[in-house]
C-alpha positions in Angstrom: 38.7 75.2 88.2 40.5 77.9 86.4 38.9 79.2 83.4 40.6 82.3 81.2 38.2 84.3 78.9 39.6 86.1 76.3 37.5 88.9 74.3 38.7 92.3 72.5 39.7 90.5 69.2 38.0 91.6 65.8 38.8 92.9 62.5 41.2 95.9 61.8 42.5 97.7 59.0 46.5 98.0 58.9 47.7 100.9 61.4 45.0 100.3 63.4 44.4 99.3 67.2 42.7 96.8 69.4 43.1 95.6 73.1 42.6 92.5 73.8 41.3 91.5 77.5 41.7 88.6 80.0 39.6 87.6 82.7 40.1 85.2 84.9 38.1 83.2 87.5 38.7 80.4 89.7 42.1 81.5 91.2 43.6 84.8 92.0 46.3 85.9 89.1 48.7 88.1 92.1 51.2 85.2 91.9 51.0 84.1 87.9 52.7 84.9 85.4 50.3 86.0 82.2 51.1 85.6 78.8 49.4 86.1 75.5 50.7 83.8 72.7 49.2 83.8 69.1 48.8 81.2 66.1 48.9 82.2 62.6 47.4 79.3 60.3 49.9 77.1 59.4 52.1 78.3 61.3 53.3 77.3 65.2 52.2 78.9 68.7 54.3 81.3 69.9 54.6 83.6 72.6 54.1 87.5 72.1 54.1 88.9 75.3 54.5 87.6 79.1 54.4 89.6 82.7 55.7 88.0 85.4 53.6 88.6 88.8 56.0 91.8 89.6 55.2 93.3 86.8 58.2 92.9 84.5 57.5 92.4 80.9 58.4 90.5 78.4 57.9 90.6 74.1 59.2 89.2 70.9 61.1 90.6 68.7 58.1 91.7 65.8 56.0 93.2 68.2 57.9 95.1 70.5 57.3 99.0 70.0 53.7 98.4 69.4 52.3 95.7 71.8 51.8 96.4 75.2 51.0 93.7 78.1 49.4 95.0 81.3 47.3 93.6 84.4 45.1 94.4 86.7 45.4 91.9 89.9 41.8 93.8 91.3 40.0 92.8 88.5 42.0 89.5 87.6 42.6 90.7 84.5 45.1 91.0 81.8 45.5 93.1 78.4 47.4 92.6 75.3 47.3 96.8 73.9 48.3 96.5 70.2 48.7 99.0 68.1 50.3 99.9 64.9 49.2 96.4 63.5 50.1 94.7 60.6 48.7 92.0 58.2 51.7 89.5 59.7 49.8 89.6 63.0 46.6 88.4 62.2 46.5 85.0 64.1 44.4 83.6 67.3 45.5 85.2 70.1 45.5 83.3 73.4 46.0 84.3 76.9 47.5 81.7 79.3 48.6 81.6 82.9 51.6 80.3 85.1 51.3 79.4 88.7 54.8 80.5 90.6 57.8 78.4 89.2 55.5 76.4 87.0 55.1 76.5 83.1 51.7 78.0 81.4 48.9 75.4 82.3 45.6 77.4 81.7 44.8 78.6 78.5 41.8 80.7 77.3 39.9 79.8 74.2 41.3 82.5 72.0 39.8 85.1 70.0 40.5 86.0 66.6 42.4 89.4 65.4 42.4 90.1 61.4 44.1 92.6 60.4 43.2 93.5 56.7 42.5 96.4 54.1 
């Protein structure tokens, strides 16, 4: 069974920074593509950052500049660095995981990121 853990998220004053981690277990990431996505209450799910299994990156428009999506297929892990952050991004952030030619199926259980004076 594949299980994503997500940790890293907290509360952060505007300008600040935080790195969010990924760890997964049950199945080897070399072939996935990782994404992060985030919910802001009210609002829908969307996805803020993606790397494909070769390593090419993708981000949305608001974040790009000051997000930065890595992984580390040794470890089985992937990061979401975020700097520079702004109220608008306080949301649930949530990492997810697509097996080779398939859509995201396995989702971590989020963790929280506050940004706020």
């Amino acid at each position: 069974q594949v299980q994503l853990v997500e940790s890293g998220g907290g509360v952060v004053q505007p300008g600040g920074s935080l790195r969010l981690s990924c760890v997964v277990s049950g199945s080897i990431i070399n072939l996935y593509t990782m994404g992060w996505y985030r919910q802001a209450p009210g609002k829908q799910r969307e996805l803020v950052a993606a790397i494909t299994s070769g390593g090419s990156k993708n981000y949305t428009d608001s974040i790009k500049g000051r997000f930065t999506i890595s992984r580390d297929n040794a470890k089985n892990t992937v990061y979401l660095q975020m700097n520079s952050l702004k109220p608008e991004d306080t949301a649930v952030y949530y990492c997810a995981a697509a097996p080779p030619n398939g859509e995201y199926r396995y989702w971590g259980q989020g963790t929280q990121v506050t940004v706020s004076s």
